[in-house]
C-alpha positions in Angstrom: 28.1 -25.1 8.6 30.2 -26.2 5.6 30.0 -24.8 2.1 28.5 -27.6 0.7 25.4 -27.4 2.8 25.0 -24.1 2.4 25.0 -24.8 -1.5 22.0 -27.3 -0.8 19.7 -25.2 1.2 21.0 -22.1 -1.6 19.6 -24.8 -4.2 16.2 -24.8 -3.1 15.8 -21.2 -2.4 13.9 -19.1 -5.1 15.1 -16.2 -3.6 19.0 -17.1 -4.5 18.2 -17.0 -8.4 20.9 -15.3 -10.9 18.2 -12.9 -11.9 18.0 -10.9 -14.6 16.2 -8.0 -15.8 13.5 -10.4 -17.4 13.4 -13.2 -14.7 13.2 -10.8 -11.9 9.9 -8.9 -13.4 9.0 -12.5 -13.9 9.4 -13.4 -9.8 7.9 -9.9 -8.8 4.6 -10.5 -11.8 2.6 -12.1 -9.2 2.8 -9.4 -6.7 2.4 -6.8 -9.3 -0.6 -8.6 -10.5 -1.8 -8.9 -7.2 -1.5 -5.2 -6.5 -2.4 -4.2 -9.7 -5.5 -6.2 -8.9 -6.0 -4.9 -5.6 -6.1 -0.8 -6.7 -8.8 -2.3 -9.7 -11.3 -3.8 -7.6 -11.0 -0.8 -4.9 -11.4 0.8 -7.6 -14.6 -0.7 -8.4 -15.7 -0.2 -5.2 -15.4 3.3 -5.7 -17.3 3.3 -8.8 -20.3 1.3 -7.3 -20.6 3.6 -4.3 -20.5 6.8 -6.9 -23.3 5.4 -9.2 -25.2 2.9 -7.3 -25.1 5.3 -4.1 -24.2 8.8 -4.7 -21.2 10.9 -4.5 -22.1 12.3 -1.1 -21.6 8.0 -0.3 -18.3 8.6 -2.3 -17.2 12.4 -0.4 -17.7 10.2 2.9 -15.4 7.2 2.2 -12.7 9.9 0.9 -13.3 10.9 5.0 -12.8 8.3 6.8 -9.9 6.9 4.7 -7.4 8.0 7.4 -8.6 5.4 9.8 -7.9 3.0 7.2 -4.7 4.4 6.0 -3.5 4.0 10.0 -4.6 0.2 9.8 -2.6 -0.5 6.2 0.2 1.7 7.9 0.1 -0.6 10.7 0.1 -3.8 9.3 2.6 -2.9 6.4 5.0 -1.9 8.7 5.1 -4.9 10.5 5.1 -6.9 7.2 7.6 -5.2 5.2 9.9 -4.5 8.4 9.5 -8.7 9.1 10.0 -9.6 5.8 13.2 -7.8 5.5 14.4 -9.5 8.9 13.1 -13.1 8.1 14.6 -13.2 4.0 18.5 -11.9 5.7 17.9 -14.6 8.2 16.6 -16.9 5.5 19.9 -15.9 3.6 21.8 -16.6 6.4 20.3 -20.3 6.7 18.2 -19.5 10.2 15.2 -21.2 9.2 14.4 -22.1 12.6 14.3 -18.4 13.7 12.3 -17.5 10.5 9.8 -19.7 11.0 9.5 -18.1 14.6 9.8 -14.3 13.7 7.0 -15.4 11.3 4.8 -16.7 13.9 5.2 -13.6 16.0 4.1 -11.0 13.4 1.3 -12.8 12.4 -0.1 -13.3 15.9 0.9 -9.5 17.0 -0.9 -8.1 13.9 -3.7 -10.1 14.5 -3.8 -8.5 18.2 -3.5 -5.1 17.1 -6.3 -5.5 14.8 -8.6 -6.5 17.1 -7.5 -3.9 19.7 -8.2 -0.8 17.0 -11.3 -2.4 15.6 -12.8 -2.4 20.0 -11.4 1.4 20.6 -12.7 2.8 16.7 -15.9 1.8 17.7 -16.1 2.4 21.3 -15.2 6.3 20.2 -16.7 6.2 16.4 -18.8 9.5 16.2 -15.8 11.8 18.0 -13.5 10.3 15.5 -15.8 11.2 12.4 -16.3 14.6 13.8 -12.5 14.8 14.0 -11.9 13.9 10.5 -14.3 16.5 9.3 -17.5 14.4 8.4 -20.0 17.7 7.5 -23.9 17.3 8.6 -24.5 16.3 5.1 -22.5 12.9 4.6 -21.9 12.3 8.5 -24.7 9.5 8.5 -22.6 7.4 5.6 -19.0 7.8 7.2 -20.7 6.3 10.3 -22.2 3.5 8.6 -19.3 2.7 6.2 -16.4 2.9 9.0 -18.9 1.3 11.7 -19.1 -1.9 9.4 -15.6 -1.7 8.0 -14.0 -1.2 11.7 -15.2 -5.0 12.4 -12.8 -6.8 9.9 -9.6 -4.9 10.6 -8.2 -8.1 11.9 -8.9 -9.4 8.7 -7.3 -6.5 7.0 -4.2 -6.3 8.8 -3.7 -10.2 8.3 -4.3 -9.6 4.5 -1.7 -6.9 4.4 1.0 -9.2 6.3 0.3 -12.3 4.1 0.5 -10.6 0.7 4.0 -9.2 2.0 5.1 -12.5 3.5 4.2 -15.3 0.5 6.6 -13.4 -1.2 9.8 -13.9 1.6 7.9 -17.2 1.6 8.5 -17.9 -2.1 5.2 -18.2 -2.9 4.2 -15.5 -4.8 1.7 -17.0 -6.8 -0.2 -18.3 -4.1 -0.6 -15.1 -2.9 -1.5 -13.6 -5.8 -4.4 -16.3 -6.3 -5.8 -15.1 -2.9 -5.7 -11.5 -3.3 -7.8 -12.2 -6.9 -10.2 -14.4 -4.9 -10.3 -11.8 -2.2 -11.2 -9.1 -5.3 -13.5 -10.9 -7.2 -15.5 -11.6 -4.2 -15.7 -7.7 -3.3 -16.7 -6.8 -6.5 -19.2 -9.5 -6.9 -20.7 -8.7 -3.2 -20.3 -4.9 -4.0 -22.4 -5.5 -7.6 -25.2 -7.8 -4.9 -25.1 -5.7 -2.1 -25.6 -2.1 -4.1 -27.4 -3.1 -6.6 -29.1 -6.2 -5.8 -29.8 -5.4 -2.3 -29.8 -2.1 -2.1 -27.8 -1.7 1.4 -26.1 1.6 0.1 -22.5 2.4 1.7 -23.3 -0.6 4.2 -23.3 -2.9 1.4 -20.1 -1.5 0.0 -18.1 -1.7 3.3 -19.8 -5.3 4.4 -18.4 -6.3 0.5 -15.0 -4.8 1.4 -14.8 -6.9 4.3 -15.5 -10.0 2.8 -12.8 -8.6 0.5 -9.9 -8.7 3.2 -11.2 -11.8 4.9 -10.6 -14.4 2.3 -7.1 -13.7 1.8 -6.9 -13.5 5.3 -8.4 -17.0 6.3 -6.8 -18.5 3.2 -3.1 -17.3 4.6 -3.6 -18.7 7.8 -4.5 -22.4 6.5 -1.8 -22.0 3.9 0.5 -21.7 6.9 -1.1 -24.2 9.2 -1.2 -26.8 6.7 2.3 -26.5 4.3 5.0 -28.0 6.6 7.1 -28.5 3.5 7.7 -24.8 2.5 10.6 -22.8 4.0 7.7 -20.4 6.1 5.1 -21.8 8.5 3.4 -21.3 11.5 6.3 -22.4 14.6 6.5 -21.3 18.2 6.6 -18.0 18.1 7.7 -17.1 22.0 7.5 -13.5 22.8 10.7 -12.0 21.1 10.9 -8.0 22.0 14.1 -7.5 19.9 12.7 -8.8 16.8 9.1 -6.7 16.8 11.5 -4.1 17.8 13.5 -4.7 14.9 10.3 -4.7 12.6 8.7 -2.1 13.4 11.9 0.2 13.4 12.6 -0.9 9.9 8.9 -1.3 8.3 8.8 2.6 10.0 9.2 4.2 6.7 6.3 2.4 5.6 4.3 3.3 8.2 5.6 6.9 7.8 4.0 6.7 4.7 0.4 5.7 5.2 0.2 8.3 8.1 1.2 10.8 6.1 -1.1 9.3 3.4 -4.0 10.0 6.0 -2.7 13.6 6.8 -2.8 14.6 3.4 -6.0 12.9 3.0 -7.4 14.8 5.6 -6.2 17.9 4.3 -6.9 17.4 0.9 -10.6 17.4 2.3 -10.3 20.1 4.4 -8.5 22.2 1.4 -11.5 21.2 -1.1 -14.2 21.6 1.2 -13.7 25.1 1.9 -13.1 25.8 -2.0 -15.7 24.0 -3.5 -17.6 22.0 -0.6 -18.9 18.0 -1.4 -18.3 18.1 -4.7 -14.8 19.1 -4.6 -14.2 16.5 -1.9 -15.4 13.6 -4.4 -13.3 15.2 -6.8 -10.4 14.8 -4.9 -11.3 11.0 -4.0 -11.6 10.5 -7.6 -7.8 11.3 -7.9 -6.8 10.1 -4.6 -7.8 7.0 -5.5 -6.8 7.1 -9.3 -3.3 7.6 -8.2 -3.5 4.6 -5.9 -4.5 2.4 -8.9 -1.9 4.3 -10.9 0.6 3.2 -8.1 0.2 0.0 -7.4 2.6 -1.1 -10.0 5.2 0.5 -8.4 3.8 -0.9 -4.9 3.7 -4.1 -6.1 7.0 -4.1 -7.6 9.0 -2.5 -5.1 7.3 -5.4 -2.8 7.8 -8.5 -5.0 12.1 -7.4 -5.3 12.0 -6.4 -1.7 13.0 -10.0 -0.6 15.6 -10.4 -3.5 17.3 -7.6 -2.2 17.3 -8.8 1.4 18.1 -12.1 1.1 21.3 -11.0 -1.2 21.9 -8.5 1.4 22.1 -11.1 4.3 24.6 -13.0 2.0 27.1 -10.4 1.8 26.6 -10.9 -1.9 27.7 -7.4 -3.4 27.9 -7.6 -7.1 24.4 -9.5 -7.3 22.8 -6.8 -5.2 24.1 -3.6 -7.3 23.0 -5.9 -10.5 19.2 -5.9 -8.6 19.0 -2.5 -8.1 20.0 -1.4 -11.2 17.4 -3.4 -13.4 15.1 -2.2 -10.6 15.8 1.4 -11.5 15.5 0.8 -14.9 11.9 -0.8 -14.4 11.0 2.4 -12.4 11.9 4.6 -15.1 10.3 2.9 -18.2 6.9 2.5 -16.1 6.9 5.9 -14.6 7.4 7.7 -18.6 4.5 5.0 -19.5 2.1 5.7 -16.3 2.6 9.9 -17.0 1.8 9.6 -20.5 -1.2 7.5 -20.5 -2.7 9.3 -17.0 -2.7 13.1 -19.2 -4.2 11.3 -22.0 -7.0 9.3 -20.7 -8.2 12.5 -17.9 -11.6 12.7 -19.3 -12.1 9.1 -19.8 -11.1 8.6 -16.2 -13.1 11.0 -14.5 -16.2 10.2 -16.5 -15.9 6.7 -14.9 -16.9 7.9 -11.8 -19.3 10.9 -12.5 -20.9 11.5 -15.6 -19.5 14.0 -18.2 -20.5 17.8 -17.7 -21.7 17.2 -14.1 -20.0 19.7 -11.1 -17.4 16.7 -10.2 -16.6 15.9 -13.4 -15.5 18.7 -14.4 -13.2 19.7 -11.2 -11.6 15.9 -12.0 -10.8 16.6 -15.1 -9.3 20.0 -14.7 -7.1 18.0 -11.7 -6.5 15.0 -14.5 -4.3 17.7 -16.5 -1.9 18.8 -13.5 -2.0 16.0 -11.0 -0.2 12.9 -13.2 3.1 14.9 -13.5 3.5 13.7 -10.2 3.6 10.1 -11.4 7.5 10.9 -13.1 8.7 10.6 -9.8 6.2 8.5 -7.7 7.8 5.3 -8.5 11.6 6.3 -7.9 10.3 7.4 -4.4 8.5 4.1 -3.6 11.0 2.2 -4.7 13.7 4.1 -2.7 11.9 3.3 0.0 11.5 0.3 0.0 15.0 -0.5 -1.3 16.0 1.2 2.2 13.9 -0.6 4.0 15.2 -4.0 2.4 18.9 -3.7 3.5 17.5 -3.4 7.0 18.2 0.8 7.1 14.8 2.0 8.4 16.2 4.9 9.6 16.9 6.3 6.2 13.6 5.1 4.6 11.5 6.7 7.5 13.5 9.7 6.8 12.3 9.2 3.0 8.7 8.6 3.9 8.9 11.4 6.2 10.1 14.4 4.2 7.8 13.3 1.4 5.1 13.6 3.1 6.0 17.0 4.6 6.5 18.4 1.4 3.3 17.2 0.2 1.5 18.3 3.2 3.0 22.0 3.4 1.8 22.5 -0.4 -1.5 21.7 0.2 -1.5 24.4 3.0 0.0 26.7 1.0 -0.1 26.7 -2.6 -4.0 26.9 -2.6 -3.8 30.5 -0.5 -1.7 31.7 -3.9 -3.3 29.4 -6.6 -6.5 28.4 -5.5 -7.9 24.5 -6.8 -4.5 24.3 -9.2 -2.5 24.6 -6.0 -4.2 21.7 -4.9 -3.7 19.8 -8.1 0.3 21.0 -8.0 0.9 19.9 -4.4 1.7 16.0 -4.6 3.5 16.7 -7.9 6.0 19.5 -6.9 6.0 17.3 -4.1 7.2 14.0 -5.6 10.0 16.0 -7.8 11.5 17.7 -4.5 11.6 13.9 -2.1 13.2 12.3 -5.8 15.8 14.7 -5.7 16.1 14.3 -2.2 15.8 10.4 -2.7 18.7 10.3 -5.7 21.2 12.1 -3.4 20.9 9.8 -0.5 21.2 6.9 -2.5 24.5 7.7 -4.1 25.8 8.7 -1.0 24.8 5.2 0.6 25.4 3.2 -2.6 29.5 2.6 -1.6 28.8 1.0 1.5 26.0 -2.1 1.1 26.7 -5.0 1.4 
């Protein structure tokens, strides 16, 4: 192809901007709105289920949050690995083979979904018993994940369509869906809880009409737009390229099954302390720090494509300009995030449970430990995902992996020597040990990209 048309289809590509430091925040706003979004109106749901249910309703969704976790893990993998393989093949003008890798991920995650949501409920009371579910809040974590198991399709599609409008360059599009998607939870969570009182049934039904909008919304989008540079093609049944996505979306999958591990034995470690109370504690934080996080999320996902596409380009002076404003970005938020989390403890865990009650006050104990963590939770994410962006799954998984190690191997321990605190300390003596672990890989591999 001559240099002249390359020029032309460079022209009309969003992704091939001279960005800055203030035109790249602008490109990744809609995603971090959209995540930003996302954590607030889970958030929500959170709060309706602790006050319009009870926290035993809000111990039992903190229990069955692994199955989720395995879902988001599964679908972000496939998105994030695809989008890195579809922007470098973008970059290298394959449109045609895009378009087609595109197809494929859609339709598998759509397949998978449907194959976990059959087998979660063929097996649903083993699986709770597994996860821990106690006597007392085993009758909600049935009803919640029994409803909830029925729109993982939905789910997963969500998940891959937030990812790929980005690598699509439509950011904004995608961010209007995911706010639809979120207003209608919180609007069905408000009717179903509190209108019609269906308890933790209501919430999860609410949550699913959450993740099907976006999803339905994606897939017209991309039936209907044959102008964009994404849309639904012929996929054909390409081994090499689901392969290829999956290998390098690992470290995102990594990630959310270590999410669910240390889930799990965050419950464990608090139920044997302090019993239902300390669980809901520690799904007042979990989920805290997932709100907390999404900036970072969002951020690391709305660049991701950027990098790639520069990467496929062989462009190495833009790409080292990227990552440095993204570093930059990742430190200014992450001094910001700290601060503001150890200052507005109380006010956050009296959101959920009302001040001087037994959860409040083990939240709020938790609230003056557990954001230190937040100092290095960005620089992890986005490592990560940088990794994951010049096509080096290997090294991300190895991130994800050792992270969540760490974080797992504190909660066992540090609670046998420092009881509850220990719990508190194990994410952020965690998150300091995979940053330092993070900073060292990267300056060994930052010689040799492009």
């Amino acid at each position: 192809m001559s240099s002249e048309a390359i020029d032309t289809q460079t022209a009309g590509n969003v992704l091939a901007e001279d960005f800055n430091a203030y035109t790249l925040l602008g490109f990744a706003a809609p995603t971090i709105f959209m995540m930003l979004f996302f954590g607030l109106y889970t958030i929500v749901d959170i709060i309706f289920v602790a006050r319009g249910v009870n926290t035993d309703a809000l111990s039992a969704i903190n229990i069955v949050t692994p199955v989720i976790n395995l879902i988001v893990g599964l679908s972000t993998m496939l998105a994030t690995g695809a989008s890195a393989l579809i922007a470098r093949k973008m970059g290298n003008n394959k449109l045609a083979e895009a378009r087609g890798n595109f197809s494929l991920i859609v339709a598998t995650a759509a397949m998978t979904g449907i194959v976990i949501a059959i087998s979660g409920l063929l097996f649903l009371d083993p699986l709770l018993e597994k996860l821990g579910a106690s006597t007392q809040i085993l009758p909600f974590c049935r009803d919640y994940l029994g409803t909830l198991l029925f729109f993982t399709p939905m789910n997963m599609l969500q998940v891959i369509f937030a990812c790929l409008f980005v690598t699509a360059g439509r950011p904004g599009f995608g961010m209007m869906i995911g706010v639809a998607g979120g207003l209608a939870n919180a609007l069905f969570d408000y009717l179903l809880i509190i209108v019609f009182p269906m308890g933790i049934t209501g919430a999860a039904l609410a949550t699913g009409i959450g993740y099907a909008i976006p999803a339905i919304a994606g897939l017209v989008f991309f039936c209907c737009n044959r102008r964009g540079t994404l849309f639904f093609s012929k996929p054909g049944l390409n081994f090499s390229v689901l392969a290829e996505s999956i290998c390098n979306g690992s470290s995102e999958m990594v990630g959310q099954l270590a999410t669910a591990v240390t889930t799990f034995l965050f419950n464990i470690a608090m139920m044997r302390l302090l019993g239902e109370d300390g669980v809901a504690a520690i799904t007042i934080m979990i989920y805290t720090q997932f709100l907390l996080s999404t900036f970072f999320i969002g951020f690391s996902m709305g660049v991701a494509p950027v990098i790639s596409y520069n990467y496929g380009r062989r462009d190495k002076d833009k790409l080292k300009q990227i990552i440095a404003i993204c570093l930059g970005v990742t430190g200014a938020a992450s001094l910001a995030t700290t601060t503001v989390t150890l200052v507005s403890g109380g006010m956050l865990a009296g959101i959920f449970s009302p001040p001087g009650s037994t959860v409040y006050t083990i939240a709020r104990a938790g609230f003056l430990i557990f954001p230190l963590a937040f100092l290095f939770i960005g620089f992890n994410i986005f490592g990560s995902a940088m990794f994951t962006a010049l096509s080096n799954g290997r090294i991300s998984a190895a991130l994800s992996f050792f992270r969540s190690l760490l974080i797992a191997l504190c909660i066992i321990a540090l609670p046998h020597y420092l009881g509850v605190n220990g719990i508190w300390m194990a994410v952020p003596l965690a998150e300091l040990v995979s940053f330092i672990m993070a900073l060292g890989l990267f300056t060994k591999a930052a010689g040799s990209y492009p």
